[in-house]
C-alpha positions as a Markdown table, in Angstrom:
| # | Residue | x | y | z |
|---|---|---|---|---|
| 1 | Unk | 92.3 | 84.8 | 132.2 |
| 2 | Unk | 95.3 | 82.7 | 132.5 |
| 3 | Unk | 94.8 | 79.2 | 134.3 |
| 4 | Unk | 96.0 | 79.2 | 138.2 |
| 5 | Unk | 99.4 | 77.0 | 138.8 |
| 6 | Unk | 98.6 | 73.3 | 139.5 |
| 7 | Unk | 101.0 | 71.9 | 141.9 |
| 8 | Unk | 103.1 | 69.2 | 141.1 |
| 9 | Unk | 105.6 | 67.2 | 142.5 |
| 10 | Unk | 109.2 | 68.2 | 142.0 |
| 11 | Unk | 111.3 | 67.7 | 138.4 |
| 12 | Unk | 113.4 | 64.5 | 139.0 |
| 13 | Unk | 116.4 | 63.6 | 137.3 |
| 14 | Unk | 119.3 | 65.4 | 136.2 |
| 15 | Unk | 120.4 | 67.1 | 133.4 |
| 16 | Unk | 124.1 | 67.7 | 132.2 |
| 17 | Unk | 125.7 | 71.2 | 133.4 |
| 18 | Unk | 124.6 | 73.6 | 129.9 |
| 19 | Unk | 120.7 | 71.8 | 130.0 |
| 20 | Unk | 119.3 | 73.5 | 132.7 |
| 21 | Unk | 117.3 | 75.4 | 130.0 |
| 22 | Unk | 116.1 | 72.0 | 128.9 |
| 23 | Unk | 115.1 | 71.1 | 132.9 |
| 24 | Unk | 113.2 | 74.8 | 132.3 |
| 25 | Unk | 111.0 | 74.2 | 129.5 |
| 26 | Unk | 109.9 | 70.7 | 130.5 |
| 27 | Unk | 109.2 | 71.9 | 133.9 |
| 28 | Unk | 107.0 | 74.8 | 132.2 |
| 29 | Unk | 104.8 | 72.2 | 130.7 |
| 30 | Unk | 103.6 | 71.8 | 133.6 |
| 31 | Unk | 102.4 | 75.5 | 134.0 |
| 32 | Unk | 100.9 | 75.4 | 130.4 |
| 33 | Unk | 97.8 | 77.6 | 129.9 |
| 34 | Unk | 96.8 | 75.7 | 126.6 |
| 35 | Unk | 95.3 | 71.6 | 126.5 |
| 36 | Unk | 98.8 | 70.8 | 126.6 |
| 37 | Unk | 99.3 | 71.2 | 130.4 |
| 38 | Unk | 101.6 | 68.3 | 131.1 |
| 39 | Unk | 100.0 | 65.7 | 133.6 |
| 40 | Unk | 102.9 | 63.3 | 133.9 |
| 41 | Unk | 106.0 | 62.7 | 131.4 |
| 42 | Unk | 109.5 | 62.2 | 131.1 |
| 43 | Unk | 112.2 | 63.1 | 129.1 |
| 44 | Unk | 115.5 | 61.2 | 128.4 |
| 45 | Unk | 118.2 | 62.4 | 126.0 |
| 46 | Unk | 121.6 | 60.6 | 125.0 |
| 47 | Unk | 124.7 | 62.6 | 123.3 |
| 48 | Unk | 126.8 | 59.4 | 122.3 |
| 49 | Unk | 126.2 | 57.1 | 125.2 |
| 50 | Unk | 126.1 | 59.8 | 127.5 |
| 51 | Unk | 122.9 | 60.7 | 128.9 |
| 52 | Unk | 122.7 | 64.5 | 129.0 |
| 53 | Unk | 119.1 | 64.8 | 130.4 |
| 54 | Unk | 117.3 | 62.4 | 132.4 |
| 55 | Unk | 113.8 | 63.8 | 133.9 |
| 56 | Unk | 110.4 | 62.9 | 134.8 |
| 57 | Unk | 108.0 | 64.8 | 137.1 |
| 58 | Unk | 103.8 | 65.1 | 137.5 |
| 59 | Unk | 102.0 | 61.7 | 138.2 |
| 60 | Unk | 100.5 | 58.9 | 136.2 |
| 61 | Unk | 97.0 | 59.2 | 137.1 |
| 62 | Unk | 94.1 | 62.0 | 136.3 |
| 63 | Unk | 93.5 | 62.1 | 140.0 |
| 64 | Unk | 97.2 | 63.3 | 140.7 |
| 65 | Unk | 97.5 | 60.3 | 143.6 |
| 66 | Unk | 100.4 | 57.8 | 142.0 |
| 67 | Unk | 103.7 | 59.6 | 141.4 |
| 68 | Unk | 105.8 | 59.7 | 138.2 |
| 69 | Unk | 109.0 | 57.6 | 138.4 |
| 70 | Unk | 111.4 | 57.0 | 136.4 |
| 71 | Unk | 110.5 | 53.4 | 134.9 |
| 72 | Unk | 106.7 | 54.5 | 134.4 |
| 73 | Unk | 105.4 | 53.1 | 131.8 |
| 74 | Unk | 103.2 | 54.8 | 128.4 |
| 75 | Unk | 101.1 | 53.3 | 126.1 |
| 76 | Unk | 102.8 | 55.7 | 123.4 |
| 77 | Unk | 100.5 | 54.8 | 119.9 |
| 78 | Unk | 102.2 | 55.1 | 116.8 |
| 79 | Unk | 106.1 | 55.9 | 118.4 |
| 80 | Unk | 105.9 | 52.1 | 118.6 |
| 81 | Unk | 106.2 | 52.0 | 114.6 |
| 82 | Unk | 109.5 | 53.3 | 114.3 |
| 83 | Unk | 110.4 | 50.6 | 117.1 |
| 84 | Unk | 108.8 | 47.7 | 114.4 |
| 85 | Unk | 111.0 | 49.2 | 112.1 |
| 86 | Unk | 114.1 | 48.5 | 113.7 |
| 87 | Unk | 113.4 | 44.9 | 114.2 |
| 88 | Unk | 112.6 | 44.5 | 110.2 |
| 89 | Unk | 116.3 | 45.6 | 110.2 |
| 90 | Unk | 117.7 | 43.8 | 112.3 |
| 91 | Unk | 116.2 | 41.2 | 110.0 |
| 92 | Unk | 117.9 | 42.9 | 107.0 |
| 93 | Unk | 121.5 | 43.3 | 108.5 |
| 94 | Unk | 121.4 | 39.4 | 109.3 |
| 95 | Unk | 120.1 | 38.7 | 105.6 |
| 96 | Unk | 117.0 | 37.0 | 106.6 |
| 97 | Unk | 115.1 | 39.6 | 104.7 |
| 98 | Unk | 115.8 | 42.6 | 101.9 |
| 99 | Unk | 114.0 | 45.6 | 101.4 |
| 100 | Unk | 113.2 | 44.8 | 98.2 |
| 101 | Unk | 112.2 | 41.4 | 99.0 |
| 102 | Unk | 108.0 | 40.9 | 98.3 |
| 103 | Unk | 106.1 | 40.2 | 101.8 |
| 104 | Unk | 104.7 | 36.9 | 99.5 |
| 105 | Unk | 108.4 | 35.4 | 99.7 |
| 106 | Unk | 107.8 | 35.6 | 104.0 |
| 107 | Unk | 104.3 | 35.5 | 103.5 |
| 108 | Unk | 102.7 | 33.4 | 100.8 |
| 109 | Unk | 98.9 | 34.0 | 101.8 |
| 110 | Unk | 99.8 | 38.0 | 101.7 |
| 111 | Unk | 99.8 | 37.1 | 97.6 |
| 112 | Unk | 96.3 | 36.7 | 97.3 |
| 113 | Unk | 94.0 | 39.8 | 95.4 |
| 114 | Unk | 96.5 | 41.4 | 93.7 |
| 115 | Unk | 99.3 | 42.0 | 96.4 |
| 116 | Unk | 102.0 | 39.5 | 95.2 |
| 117 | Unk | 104.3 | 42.3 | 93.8 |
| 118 | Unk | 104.3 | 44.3 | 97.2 |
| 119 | Unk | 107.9 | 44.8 | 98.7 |
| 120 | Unk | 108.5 | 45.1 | 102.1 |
| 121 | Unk | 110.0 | 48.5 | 101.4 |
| 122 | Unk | 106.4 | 49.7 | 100.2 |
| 123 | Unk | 104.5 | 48.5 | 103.5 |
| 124 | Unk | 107.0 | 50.1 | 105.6 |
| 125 | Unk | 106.5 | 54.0 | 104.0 |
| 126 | Unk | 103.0 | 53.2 | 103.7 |
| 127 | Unk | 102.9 | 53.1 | 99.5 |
| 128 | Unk | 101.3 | 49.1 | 100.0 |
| 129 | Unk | 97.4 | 50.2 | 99.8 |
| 130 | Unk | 96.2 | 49.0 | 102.6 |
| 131 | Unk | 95.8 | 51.7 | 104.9 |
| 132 | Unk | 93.0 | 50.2 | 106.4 |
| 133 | Unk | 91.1 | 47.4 | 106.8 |
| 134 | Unk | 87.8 | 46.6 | 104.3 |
| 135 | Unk | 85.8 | 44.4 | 106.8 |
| 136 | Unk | 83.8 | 46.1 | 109.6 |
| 137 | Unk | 86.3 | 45.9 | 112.6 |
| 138 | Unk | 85.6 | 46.4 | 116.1 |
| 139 | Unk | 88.7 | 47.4 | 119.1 |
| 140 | Unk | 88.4 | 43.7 | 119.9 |
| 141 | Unk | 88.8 | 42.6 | 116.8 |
| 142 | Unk | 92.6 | 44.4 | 116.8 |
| 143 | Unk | 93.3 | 41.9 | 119.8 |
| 144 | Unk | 93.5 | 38.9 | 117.2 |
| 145 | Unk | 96.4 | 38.9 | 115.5 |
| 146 | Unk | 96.5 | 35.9 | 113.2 |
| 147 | Unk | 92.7 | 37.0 | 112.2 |
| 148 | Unk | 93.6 | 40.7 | 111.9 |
| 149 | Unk | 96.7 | 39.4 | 108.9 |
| 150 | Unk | 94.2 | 37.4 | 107.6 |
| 151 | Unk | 92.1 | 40.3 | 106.9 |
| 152 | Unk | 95.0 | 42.1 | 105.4 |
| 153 | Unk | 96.0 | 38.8 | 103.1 |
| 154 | Unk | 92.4 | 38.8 | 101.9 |
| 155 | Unk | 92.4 | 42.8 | 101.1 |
| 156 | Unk | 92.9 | 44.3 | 97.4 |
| 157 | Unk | 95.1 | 47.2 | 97.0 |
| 158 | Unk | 93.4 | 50.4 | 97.2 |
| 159 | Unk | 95.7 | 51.6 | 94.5 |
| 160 | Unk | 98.6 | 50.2 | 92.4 |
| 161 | Unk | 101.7 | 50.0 | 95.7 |
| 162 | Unk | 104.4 | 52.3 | 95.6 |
| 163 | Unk | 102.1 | 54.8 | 93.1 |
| 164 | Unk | 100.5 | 56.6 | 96.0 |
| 165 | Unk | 101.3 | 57.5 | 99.5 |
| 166 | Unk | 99.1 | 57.1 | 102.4 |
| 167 | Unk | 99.7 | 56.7 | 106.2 |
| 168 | Unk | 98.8 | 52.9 | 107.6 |
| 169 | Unk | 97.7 | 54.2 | 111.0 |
| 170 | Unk | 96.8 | 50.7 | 112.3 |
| 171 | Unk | 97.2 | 48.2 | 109.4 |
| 172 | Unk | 101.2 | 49.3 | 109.6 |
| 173 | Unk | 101.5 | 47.4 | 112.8 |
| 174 | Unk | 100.2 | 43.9 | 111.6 |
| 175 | Unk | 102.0 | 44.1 | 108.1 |
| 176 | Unk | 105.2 | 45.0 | 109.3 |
| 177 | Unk | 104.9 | 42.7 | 112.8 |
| 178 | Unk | 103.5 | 39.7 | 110.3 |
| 179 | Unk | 106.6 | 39.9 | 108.2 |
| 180 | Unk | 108.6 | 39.9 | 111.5 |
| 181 | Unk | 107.0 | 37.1 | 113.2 |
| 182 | Unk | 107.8 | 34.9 | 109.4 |
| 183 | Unk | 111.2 | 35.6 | 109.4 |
| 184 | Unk | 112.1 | 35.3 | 112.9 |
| 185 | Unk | 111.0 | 32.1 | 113.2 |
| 186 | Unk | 107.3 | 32.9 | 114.4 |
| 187 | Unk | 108.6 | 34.6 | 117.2 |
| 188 | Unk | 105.4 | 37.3 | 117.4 |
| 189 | Unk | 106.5 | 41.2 | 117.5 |
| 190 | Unk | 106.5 | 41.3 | 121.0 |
| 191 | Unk | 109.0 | 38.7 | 121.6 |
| 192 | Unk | 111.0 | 39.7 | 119.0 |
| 193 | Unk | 111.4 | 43.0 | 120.7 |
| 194 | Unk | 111.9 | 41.6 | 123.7 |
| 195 | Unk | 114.7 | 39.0 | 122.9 |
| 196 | Unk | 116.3 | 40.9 | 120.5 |
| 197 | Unk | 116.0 | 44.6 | 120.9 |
| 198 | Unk | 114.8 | 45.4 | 124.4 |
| 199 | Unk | 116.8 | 42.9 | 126.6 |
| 200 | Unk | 120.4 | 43.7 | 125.0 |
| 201 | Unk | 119.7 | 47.8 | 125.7 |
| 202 | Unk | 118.2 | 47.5 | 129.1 |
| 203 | Unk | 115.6 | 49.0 | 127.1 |
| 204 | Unk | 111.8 | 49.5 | 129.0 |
| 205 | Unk | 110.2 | 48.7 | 125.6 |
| 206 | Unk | 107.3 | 46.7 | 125.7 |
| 207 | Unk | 105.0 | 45.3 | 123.1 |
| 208 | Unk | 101.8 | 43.3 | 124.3 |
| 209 | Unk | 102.7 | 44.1 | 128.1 |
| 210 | Unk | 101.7 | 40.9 | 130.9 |
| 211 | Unk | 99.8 | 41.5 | 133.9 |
| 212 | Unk | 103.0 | 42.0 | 136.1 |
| 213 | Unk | 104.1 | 45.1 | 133.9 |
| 214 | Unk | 101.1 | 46.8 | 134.0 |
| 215 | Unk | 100.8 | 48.2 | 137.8 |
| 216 | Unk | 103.4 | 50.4 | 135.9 |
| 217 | Unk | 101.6 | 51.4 | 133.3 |
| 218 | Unk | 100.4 | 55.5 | 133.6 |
| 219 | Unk | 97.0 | 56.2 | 132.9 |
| 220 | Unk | 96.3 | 57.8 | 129.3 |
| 221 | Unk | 94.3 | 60.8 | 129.4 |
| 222 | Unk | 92.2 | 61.7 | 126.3 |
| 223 | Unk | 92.8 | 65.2 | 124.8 |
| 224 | Unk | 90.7 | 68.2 | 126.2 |
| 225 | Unk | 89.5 | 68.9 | 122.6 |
| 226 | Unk | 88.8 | 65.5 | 121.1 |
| 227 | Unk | 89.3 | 65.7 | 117.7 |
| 228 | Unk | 86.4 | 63.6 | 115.6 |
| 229 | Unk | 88.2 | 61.9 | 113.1 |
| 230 | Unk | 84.7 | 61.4 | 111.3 |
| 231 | Unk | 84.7 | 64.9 | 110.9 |
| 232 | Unk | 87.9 | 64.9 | 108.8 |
| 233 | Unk | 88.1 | 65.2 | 104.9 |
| 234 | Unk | 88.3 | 61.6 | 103.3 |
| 235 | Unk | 89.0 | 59.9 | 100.1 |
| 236 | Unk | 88.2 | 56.4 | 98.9 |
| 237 | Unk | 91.8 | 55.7 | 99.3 |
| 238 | Unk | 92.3 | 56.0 | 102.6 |
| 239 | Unk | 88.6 | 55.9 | 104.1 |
| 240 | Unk | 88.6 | 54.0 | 107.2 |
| 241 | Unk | 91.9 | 54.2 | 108.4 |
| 242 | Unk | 91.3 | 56.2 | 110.9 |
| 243 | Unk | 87.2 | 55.4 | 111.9 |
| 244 | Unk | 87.2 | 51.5 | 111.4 |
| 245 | Unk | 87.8 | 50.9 | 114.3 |
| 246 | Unk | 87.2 | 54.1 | 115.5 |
| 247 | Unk | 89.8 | 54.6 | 118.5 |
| 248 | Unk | 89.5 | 56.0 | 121.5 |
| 249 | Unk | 92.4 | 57.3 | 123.8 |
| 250 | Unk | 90.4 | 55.0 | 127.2 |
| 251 | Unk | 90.7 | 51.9 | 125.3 |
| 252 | Unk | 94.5 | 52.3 | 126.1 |
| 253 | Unk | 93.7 | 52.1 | 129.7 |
| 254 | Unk | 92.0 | 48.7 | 130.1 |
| 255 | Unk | 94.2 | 45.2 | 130.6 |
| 256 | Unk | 93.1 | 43.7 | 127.0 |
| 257 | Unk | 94.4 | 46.6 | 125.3 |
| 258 | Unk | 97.4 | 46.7 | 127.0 |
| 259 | Unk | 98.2 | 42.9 | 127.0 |
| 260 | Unk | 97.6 | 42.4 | 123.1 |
| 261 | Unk | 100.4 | 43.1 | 120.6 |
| 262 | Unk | 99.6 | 45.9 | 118.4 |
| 263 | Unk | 102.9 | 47.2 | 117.3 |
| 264 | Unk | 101.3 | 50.5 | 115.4 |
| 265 | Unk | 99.4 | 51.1 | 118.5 |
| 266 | Unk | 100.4 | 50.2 | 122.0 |
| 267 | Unk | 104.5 | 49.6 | 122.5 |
| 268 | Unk | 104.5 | 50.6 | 126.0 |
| 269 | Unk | 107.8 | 52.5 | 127.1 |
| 270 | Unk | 109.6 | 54.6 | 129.3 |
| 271 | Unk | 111.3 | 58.0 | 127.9 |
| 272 | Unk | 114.3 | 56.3 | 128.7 |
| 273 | Unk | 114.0 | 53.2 | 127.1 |
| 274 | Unk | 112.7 | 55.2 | 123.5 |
| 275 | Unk | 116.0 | 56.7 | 123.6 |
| 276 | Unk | 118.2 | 53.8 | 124.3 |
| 277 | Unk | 116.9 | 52.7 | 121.1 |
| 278 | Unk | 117.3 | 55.1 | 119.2 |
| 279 | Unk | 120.5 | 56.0 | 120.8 |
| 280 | Unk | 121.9 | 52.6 | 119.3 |
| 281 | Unk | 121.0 | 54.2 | 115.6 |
| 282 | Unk | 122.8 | 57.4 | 116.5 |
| 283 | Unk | 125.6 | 56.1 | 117.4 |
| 284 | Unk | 125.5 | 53.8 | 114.3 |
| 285 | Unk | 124.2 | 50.7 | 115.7 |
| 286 | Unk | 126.4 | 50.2 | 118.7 |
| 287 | Unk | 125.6 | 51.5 | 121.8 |
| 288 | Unk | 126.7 | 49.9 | 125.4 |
| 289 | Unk | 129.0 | 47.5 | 123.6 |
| 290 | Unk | 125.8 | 46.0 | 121.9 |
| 291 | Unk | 126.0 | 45.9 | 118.1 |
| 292 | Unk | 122.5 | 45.5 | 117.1 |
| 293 | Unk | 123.0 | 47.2 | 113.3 |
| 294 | Unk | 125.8 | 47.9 | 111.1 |
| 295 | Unk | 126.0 | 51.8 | 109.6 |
| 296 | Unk | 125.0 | 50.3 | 106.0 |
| 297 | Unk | 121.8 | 49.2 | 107.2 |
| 298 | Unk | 121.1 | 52.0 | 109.2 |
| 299 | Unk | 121.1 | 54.3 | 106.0 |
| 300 | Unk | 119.1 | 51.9 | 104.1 |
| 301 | Unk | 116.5 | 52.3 | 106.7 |
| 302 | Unk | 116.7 | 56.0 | 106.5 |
| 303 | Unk | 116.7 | 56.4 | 102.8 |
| 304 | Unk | 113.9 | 58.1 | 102.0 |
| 305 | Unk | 111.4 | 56.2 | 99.8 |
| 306 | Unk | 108.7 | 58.5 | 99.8 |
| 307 | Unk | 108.4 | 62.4 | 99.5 |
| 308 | Unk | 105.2 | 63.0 | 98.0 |
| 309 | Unk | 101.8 | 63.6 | 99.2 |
| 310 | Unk | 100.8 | 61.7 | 102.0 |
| 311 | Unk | 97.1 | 61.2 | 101.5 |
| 312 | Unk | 96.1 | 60.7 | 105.2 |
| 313 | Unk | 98.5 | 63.1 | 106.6 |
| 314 | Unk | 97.9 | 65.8 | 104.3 |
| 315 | Unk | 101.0 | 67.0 | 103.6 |
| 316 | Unk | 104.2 | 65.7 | 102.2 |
| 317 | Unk | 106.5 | 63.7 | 104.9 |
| 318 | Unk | 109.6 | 61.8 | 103.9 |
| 319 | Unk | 109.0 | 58.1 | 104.7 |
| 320 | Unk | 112.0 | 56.1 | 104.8 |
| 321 | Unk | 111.5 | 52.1 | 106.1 |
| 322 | Unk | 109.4 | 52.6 | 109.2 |
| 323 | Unk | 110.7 | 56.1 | 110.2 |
| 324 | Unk | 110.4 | 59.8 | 108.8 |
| 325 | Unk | 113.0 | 62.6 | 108.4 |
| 326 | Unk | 112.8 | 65.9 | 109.0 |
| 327 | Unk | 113.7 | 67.1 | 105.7 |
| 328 | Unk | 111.5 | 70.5 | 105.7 |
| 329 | Unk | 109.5 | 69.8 | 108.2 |
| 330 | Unk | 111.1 | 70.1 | 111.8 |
| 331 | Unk | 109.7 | 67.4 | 113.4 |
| 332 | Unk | 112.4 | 66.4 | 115.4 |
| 333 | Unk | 114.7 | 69.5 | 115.4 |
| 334 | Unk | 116.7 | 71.6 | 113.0 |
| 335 | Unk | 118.7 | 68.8 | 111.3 |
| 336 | Unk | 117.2 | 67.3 | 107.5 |
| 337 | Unk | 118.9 | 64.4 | 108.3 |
| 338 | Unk | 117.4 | 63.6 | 111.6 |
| 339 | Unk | 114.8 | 60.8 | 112.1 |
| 340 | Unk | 112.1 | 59.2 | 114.3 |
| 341 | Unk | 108.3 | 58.9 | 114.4 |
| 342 | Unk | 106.1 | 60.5 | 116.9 |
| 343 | Unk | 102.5 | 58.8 | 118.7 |
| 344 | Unk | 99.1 | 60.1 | 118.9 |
| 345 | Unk | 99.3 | 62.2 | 122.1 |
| 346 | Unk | 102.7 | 63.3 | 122.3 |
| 347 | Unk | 105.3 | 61.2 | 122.5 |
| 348 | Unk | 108.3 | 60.5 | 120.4 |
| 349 | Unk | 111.5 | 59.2 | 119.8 |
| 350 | Unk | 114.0 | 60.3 | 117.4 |
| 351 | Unk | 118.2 | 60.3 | 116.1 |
| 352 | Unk | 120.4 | 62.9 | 114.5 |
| 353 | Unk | 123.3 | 60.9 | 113.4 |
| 354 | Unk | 125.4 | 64.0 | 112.7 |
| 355 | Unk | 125.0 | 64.6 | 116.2 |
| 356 | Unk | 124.6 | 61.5 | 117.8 |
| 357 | Unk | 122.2 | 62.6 | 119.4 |
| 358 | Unk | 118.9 | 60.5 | 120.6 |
| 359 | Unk | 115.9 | 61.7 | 122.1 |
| 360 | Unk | 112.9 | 59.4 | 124.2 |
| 361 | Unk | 110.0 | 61.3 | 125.7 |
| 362 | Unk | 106.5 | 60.5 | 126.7 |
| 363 | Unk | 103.6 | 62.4 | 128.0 |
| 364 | Unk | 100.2 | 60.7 | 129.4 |
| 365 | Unk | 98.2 | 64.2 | 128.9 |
| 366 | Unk | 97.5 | 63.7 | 125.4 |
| 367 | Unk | 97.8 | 67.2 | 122.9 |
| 368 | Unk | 94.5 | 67.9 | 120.6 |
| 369 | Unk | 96.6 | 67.3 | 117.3 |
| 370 | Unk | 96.6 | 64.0 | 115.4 |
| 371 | Unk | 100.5 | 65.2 | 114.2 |
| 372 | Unk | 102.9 | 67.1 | 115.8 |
| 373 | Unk | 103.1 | 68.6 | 119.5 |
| 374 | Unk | 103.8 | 71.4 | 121.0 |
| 375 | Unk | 105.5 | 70.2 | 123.6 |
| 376 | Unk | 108.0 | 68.5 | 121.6 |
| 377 | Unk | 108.6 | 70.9 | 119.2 |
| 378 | Unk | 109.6 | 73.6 | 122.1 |
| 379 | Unk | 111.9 | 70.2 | 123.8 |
| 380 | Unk | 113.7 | 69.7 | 120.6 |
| 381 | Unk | 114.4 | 73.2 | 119.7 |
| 382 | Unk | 115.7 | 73.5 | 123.7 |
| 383 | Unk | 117.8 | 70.8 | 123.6 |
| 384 | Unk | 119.3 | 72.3 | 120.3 |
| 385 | Unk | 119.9 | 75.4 | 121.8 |
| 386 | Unk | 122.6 | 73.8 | 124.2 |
| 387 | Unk | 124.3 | 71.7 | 122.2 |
């Protein structure tokens, strides 16, 4: 028996006359009969610096009382990575840092137990092995910063870096963040963003998001069928990663969480300002008359670095620094070439540079899958039908 139509409030925005189709299939979402029923979300897509589709709809709270608009904020998990990665090049295109570069020359403490030949290249597509922390760690510990990097400076390599593969899933978000906050002048990740990324795009990105913000932040709403990452098949290399801590989707909802800076975790964002970002790498680096990053460093961020098995994933995925492309997967639409990284939940952001296209979207009901969604496989592949 198919489920009963839920009402919602009507789809705001606009979309640009040949994306009504687009307007059609995020509306349906809403009218789902699988655990992927949208809530609330929004969906924001640039074709140069055009904005082709602008929409949100639903509301931001399980009880259906506070609206959706369009500068509601998401805690959107691991979409926040591919934001990190765009600060470590910024870094890059100003020469404070190389990919190649070790994290020791930024970090000297990061030496220690065998890590001194790590590059920054091999923390950012997860070959560093460390993909997750050795000491018992609780939710609060992840608040800490400087005593979560400790941690990290203190761990052994699971395996020789850059000889296996394996998804950081939260210990991403302190290595990369770490090597930003040395180089930037100790400016944390959040700040960095902030000053540096966020401000010049009119950009709703947030990392670490003050009290002020947070009356904007949506309510997260734990899948319908939680999977038990206990449950799943581990080896030694990557045991943990996902169960110490073990995370769970309400954490996202309290004022700790979202007020720490966790930058493989909790970027908070609207659809709109995911895509401003990643509008500035489509449109190699400019966007709005703001040059953040020149088109060299833009394709050494997207060289891929890794293609082999991805022990926590499963699967092969082509890591580049920070981001993953398509190649024959279709994450983020038809294109090889096209880039991004996606969040527990839903959400993602992603560039095709051959397009120029950029795409931001967000969703608070949170899909049963640890990768990959539904939802935003049936957006992409509508948006590309209009193009």
């Amino acid at each position: 028996m198919s489920a009963q139509p839920i009402p919602v409030n009507p789809i705001s925005g606009t979309v640009a006359p040949g994306f009504e189709p687009v307007r059609e299939r995020f509306a349906a979402n809403f009218q789902r009969d699988d655990q992927c029923r949208e809530v609330g979300a929004a969906l924001t897509v640039f074709h140069g610096e055009r904005c082709i589709v602008d929409l949100w709809a639903g509301h931001m709270d399980a009880s259906r009382v506070q609206p959706w608009h369009k500068d509601t904020l998401l805690n959107v998990y691991s979409t926040t990575k591919g934001i990190v990665a765009v600060c470590v090049a910024m870094l890059v295109e100003r020469g404070v840092l190389s990919y190649d570069d070790t994290v020791a020359k930024v970090w000297p403490e990061f030496a220690h137990n065998g890590k001194q030949l790590i590059t920054i290249a091999q923390v950012l597509s997860h070959q560093a092995g460390l993909p997750a922390f050795d000491e018992p760690t609780t939710i609060k510990d992840l608040f800490d910063w400087h005593g979560r990097c400790a941690a990290l400076a203190r761990q052994k390599p699971r395996w020789v870096p850059g000889e296996k593969t394996a998804y950081h899933p939260i210990t991403y978000g302190f290595l990369a963040g770490e090597i930003v906050r040395r180089a930037s002048g100790r400016r944390s990740i959040g700040e960095f963003v902030q000053q540096e990324l966020a401000t010049p795009l009119a950009a709703d990105f947030f990392i670490g998001l003050e009290p002020a913000l947070q009356r904007r932040a949506a309510e997260t709403l734990m899948p319908k069928n939680l999977v038990d990452p206990s449950a799943l098949p581990s080896i030694e290399e990557t045991r943990g990663s996902v169960t110490n801590p073990m995370l769970h989707p309400q954490a996202a909802n309290t004022a700790a969480w979202r007020q720490a800076e966790m930058p493989a975790l909790n970027g908070h964002a609207s659809a709109e300002g995911i895509a401003r970002i990643y509008a500035m790498l489509a449109n190699g680096g400019v966007f709005e008359r703001h040059k953040l990053l020149s088109p060299a460093t833009i394709a050494r961020m997207t060289q891929v670095l890794s293609n082999r098995m991805d022990l926590t994933l499963g699967m092969e995925a082509n890591w580049a620094a920070g981001v993953v492309l398509n190649g024959t997967t279709t994450f983020f639409g038809p294109n090889p070439r096209a880039y991004g990284h996606s969040g527990w939940g839903g959400s993602f952001g992603c560039a095709d540079p051959d397009r120029r296209l950029a795409i931001g979207y967000v969703c608070n009901q949170m899909g049963p899958d640890l990768v990959g969604d539904v939802r935003a496989r049936e957006l992409c592949a509508a948006i590309y039908s209009c193009l």
